[in-house]
MDAnalysis code that builds the backbone (N, CA, C; Angstrom):
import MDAnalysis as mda
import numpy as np

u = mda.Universe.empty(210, n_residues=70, atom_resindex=np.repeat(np.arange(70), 3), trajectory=True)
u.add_TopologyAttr("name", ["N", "CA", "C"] * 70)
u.add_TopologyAttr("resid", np.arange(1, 71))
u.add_TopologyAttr("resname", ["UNK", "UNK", "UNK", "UNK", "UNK", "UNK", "UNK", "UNK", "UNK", "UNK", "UNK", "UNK", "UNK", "UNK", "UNK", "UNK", "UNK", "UNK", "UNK", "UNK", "UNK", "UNK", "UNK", "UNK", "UNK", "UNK", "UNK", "UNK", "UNK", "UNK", "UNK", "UNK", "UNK", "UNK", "UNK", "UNK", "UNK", "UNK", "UNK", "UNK", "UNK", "UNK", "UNK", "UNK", "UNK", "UNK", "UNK", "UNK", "UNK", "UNK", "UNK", "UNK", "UNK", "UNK", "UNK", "UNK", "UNK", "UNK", "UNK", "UNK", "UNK", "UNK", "UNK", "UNK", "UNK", "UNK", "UNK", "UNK", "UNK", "UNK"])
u.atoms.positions = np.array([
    [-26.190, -15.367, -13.808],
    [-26.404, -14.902, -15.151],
    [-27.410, -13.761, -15.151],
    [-28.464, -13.802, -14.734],
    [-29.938, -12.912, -14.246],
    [-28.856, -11.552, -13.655],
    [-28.343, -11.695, -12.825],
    [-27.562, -10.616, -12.300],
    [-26.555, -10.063, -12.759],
    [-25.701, -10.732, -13.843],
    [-24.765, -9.852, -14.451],
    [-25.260, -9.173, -15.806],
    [-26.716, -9.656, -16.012],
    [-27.745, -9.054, -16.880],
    [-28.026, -7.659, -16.634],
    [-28.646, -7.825, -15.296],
    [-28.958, -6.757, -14.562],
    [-28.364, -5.788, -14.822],
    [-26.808, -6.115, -13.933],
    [-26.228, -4.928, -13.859],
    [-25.503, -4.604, -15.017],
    [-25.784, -5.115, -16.068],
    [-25.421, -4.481, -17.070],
    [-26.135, -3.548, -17.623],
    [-27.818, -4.246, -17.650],
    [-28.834, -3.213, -17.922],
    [-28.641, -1.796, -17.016],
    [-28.629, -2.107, -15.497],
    [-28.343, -1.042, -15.064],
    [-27.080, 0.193, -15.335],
    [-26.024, -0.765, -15.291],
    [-24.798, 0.509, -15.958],
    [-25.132, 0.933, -17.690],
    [-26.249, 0.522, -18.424],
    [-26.284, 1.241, -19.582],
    [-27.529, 2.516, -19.514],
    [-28.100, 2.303, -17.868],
    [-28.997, 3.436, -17.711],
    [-28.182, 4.488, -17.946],
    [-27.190, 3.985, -16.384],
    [-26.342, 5.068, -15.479],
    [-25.303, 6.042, -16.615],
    [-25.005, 5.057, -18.114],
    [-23.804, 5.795, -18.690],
    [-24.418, 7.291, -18.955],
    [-25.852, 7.919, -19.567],
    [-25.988, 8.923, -19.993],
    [-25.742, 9.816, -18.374],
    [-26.012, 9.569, -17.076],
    [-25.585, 10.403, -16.288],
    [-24.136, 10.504, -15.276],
    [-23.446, 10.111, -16.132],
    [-22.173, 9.700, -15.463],
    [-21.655, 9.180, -14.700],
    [-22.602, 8.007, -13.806],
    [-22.537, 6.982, -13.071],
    [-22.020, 5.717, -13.310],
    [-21.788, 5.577, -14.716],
    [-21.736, 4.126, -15.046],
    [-19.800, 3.795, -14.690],
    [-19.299, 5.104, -14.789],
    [-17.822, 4.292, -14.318],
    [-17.443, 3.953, -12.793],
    [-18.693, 4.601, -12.029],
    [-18.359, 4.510, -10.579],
    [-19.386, 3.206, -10.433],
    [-20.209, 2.701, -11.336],
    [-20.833, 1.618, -11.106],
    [-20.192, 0.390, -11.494],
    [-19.481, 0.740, -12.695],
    [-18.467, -0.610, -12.838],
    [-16.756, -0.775, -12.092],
    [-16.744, -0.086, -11.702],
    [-15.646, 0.160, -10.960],
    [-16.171, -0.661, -9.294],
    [-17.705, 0.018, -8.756],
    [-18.223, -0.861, -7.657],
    [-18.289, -2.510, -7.934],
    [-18.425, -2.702, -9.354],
    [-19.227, -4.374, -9.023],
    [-17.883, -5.071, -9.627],
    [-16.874, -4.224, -10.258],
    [-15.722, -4.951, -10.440],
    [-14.936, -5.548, -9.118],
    [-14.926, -4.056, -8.211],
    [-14.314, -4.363, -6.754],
    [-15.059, -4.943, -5.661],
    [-16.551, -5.001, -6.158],
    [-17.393, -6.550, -5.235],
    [-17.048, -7.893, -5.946],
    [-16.755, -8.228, -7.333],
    [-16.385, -9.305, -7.695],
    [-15.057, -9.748, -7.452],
    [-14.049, -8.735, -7.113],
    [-12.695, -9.164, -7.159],
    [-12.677, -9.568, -5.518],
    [-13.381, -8.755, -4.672],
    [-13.683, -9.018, -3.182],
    [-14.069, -10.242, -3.024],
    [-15.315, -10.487, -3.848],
    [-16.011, -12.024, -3.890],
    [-15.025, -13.154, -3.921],
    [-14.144, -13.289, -5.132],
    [-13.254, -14.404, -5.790],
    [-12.319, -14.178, -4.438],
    [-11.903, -12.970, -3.567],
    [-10.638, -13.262, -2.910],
    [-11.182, -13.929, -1.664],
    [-12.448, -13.863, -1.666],
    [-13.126, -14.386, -0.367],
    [-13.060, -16.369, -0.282],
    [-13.524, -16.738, -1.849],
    [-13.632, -17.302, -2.392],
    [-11.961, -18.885, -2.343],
    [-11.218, -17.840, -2.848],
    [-9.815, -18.571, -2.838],
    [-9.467, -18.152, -1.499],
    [-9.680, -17.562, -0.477],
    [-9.260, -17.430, 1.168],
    [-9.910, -18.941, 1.703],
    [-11.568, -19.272, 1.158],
    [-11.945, -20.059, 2.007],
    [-11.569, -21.635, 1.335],
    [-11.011, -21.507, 0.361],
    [-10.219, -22.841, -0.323],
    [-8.917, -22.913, 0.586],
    [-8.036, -21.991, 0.559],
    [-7.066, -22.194, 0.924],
    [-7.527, -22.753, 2.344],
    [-8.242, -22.648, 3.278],
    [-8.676, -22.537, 4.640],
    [-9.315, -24.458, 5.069],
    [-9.757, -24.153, 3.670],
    [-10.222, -25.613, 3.322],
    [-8.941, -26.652, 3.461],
    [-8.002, -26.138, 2.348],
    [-6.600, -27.046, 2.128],
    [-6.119, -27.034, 3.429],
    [-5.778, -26.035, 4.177],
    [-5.042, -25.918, 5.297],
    [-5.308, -27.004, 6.133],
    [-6.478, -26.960, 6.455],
    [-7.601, -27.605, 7.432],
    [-7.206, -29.282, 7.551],
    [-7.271, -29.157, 5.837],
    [-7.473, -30.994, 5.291],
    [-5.919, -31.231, 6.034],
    [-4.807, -30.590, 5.602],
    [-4.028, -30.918, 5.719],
    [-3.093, -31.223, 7.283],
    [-3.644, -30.072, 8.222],
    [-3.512, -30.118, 9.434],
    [-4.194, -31.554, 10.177],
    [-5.767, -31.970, 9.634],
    [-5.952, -33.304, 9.746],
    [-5.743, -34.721, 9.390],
    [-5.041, -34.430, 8.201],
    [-3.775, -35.426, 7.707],
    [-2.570, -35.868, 8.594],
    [-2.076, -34.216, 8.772],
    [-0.826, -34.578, 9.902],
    [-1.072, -35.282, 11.210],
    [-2.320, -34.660, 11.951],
    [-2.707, -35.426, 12.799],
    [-3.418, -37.085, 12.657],
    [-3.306, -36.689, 11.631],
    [-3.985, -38.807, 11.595],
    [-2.426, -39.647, 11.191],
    [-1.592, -39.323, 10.779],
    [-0.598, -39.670, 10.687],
    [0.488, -40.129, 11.970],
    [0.538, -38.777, 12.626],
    [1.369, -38.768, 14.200],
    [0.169, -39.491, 15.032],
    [-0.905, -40.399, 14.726],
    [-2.040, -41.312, 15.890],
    [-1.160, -42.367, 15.278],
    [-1.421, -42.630, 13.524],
    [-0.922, -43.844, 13.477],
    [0.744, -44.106, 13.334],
    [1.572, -43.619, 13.713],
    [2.796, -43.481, 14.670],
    [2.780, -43.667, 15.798],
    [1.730, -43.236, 16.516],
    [1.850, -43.666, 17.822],
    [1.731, -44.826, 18.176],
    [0.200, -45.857, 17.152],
    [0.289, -46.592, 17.224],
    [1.146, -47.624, 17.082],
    [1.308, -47.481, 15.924],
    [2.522, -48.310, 15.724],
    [3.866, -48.427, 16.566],
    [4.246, -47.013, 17.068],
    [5.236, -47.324, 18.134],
    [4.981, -48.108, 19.227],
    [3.570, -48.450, 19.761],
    [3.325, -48.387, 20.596],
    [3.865, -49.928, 20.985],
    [3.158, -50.949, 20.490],
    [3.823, -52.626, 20.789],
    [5.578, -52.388, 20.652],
    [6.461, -51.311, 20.001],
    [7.442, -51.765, 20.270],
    [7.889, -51.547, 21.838],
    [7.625, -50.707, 22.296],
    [7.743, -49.889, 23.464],
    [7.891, -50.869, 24.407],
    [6.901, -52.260, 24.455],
    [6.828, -53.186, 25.784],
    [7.511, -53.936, 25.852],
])
């Protein structure tokens, strides 16, 4: 909150010297960078969970196959 204060205060310096569209244009494309970073490391998360799902699944398959086997 403190920081999107900020840079608001700051882009209402920058508008009288013509900075303020290359300043909101920067913190738009650090926030959209942020969120994609954001939903990359969710997805990475899901992936993860799910790759260790599969593998706890194919143990308890094994197990279970295993007494029929003898």
């Amino acid at each position: 909150m403190a920081r999107t204060f900020a840079v608001t205060t700051l882009l209402m310096l920058l508008t009288g010297c013509g900075l303020a569209e290359t300043g909101t244009a920067g913190v738009a494309g650090a926030e959209s960078a942020a969120q994609q970073a954001a939903q990359a490391k969710q997805t990475e998360d899901r992936v993860t969970q799910q790759i260790d799902a599969a593998y706890q699944q194919a143990a308890e398959q094994r197990r279970a196959a295993e007494p029929d086997a003898r």
